[in-house]
N, C-alpha and C positions, 0 to 999 in steps of 0.2 A: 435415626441412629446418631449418637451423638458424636460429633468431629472430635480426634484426639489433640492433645494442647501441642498449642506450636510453641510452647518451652520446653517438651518436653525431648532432651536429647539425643536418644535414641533415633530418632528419624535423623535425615541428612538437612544439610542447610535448606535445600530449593526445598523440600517437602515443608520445612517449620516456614521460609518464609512464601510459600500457597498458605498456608493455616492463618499466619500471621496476618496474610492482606482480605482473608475472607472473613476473619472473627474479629478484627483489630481497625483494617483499614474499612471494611466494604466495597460494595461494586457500585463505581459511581465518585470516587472519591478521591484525592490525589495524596500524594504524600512526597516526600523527599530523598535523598540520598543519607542525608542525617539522622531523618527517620528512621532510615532502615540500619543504619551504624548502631544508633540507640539501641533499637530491636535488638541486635545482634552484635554486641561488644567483642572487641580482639575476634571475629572473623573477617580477617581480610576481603574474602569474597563474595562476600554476601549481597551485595548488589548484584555481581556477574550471575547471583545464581537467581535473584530475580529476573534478570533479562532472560534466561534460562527457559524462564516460563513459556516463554513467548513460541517454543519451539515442540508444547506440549497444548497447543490453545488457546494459552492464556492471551486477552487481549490487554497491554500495557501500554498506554500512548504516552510517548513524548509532548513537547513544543513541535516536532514535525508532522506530527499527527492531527492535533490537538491545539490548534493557535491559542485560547484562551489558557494555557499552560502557562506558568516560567519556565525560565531556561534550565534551572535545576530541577521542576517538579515535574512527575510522572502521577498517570491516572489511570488506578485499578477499574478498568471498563467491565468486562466476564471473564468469570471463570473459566477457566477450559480442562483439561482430565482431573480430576481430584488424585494427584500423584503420590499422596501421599497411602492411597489405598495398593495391598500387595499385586505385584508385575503392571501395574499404571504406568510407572515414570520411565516407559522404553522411549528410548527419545524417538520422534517422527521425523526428522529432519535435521540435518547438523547446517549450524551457523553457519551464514557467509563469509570466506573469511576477504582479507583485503585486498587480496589479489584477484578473487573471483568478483569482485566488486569493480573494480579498476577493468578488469576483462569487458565483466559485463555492456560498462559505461562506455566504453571504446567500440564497444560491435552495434550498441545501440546508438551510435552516434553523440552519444551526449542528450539525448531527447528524450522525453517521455514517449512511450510507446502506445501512451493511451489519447494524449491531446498533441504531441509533440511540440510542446515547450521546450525551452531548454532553461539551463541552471541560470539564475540571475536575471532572468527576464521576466518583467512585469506582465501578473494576469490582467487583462483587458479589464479597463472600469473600479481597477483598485492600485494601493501602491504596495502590495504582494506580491515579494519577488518568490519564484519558483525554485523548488530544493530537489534534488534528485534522490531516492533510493533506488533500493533494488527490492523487488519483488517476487513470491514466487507466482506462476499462476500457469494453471493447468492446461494444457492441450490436447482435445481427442485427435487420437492418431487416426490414418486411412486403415489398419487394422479393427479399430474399434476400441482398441485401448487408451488409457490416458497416461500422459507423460507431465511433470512436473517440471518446467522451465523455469532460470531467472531470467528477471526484464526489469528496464527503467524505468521507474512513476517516477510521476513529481510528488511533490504531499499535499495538491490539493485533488487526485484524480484519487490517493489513497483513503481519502474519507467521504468520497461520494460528491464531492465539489462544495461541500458546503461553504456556505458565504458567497458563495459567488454571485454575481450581479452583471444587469447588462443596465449601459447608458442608453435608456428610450431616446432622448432627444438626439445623440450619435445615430444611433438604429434611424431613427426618423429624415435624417438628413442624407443619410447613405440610400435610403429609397428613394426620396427628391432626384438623387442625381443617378438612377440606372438610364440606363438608354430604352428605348422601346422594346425591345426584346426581351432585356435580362427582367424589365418589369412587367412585361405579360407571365413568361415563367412564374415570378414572385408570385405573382397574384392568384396564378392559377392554385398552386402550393397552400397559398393562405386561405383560399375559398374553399378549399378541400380541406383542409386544415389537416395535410398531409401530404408528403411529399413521396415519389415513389421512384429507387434510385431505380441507376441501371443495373446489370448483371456486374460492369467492369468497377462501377463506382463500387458498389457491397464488396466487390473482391480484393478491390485497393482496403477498404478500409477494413479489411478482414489481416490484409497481409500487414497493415499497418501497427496493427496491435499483435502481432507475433513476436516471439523473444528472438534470438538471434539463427538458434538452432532451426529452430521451424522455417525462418525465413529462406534460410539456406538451400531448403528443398524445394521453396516454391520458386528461389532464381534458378535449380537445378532444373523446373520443369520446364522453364522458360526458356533452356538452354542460354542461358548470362550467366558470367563468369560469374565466379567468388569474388567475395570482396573482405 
């Protein structure tokens, strides 16, 4: 079936500019802000309604996402609902706005909820300093149901760590100096070439990666106060 033209006026702005990045730009491909001014002369918001996308599946990476980015340029990754098809473009989710942002970052201490970084601090073995967003990510409930939270990432936990790297000769010298103990441990780990937490370790890092809501329940089980 053939895709209708993203000139053609009758659709809304987000619907021509999905048309415009999947017949014009491709997936896979970046483009600009001037780009899309061009596209779309005397509409003011024509950018806003490309970030727009993002809120119907569209994946659009930043520089935050996307380090091989500039600072002005954006990259059409996948498509996500083809919105411009009739009752498509129900939005799934309304934008964070800057207060629930600022919320967020405050209950989550300022930390990534997935590595616990924090903003401005250098990832181990690079000079990549750490940027916080907000995330949404989902939670199964003790009902059985799932609830959609926000939480901190940084932006290198948001693309899967990529680039990330470890200093072997660091790693090498920090085993030199375990004590007897901590190096039979080690070794055991590496000879199995797995390592098998406890019950409290998996639960720490279960509650570690929880947004703020969730957490709350788990210091409620705990009988510890709010925080």
């Amino acid at each position: 079936m053939a895709l209708p033209s993203w000139t053609d006026e009758k659709y809304g702005t987000m619907k021509r500019a999905a048309l415009w990045l999947v017949t014009v730009i491709g997936e896979g491909n970046s483009f600009t802000k001037e780009d899309v001014k061009s596209a779309f002369p005397g509409i003011s918001q024509a950018d806003r309604r490309v970030r727009d996308l993002r809120d119907h599946g569209w994946q659009i990476d930043t520089q935050r996402e996307d380090l091989t980015l500039g600072q002005h340029e954006q990259r059409f990754v996948k498509q996500g609902v083809p919105v411009w098809e009739p009752g498509k473009a129900t939005k799934s989710g309304a934008s964070v706005t800057h207060t629930q942002r600022r919320e967020v970052l405050a209950k989550d201490g300022h930390l990534c909820r997935s590595c616990g970084i924090a903003p401005g601090e250098t990832y181990a073995g690079s000079y990549e300093s750490a940027q916080l967003d907000i995330a949404r990510r989902t939670v199964k409930q003790p009902s059985g149901g799932e609830q959609v939270e926000l939480v901190a990432e940084c932006n290198r936990c948001r693309v899967g760590g990529r680039g990330q790297t470890v200093d072997l000769g660091t790693l090498l010298a920090s085993v030199a100096g375990l004590g007897g103990l901590e190096r039979k441990m080690l070794a055991g780990w590496v000879s199995e070439e797995k390592r098998e937490f406890s019950t409290v370790e998996r639960l720490w890092a279960d509650y570690r990666a929880l947004p703020a809501e969730s957490r709350a329940k788990v210091r409620e089980a705990l009988s510890l106060p709010a925080v």
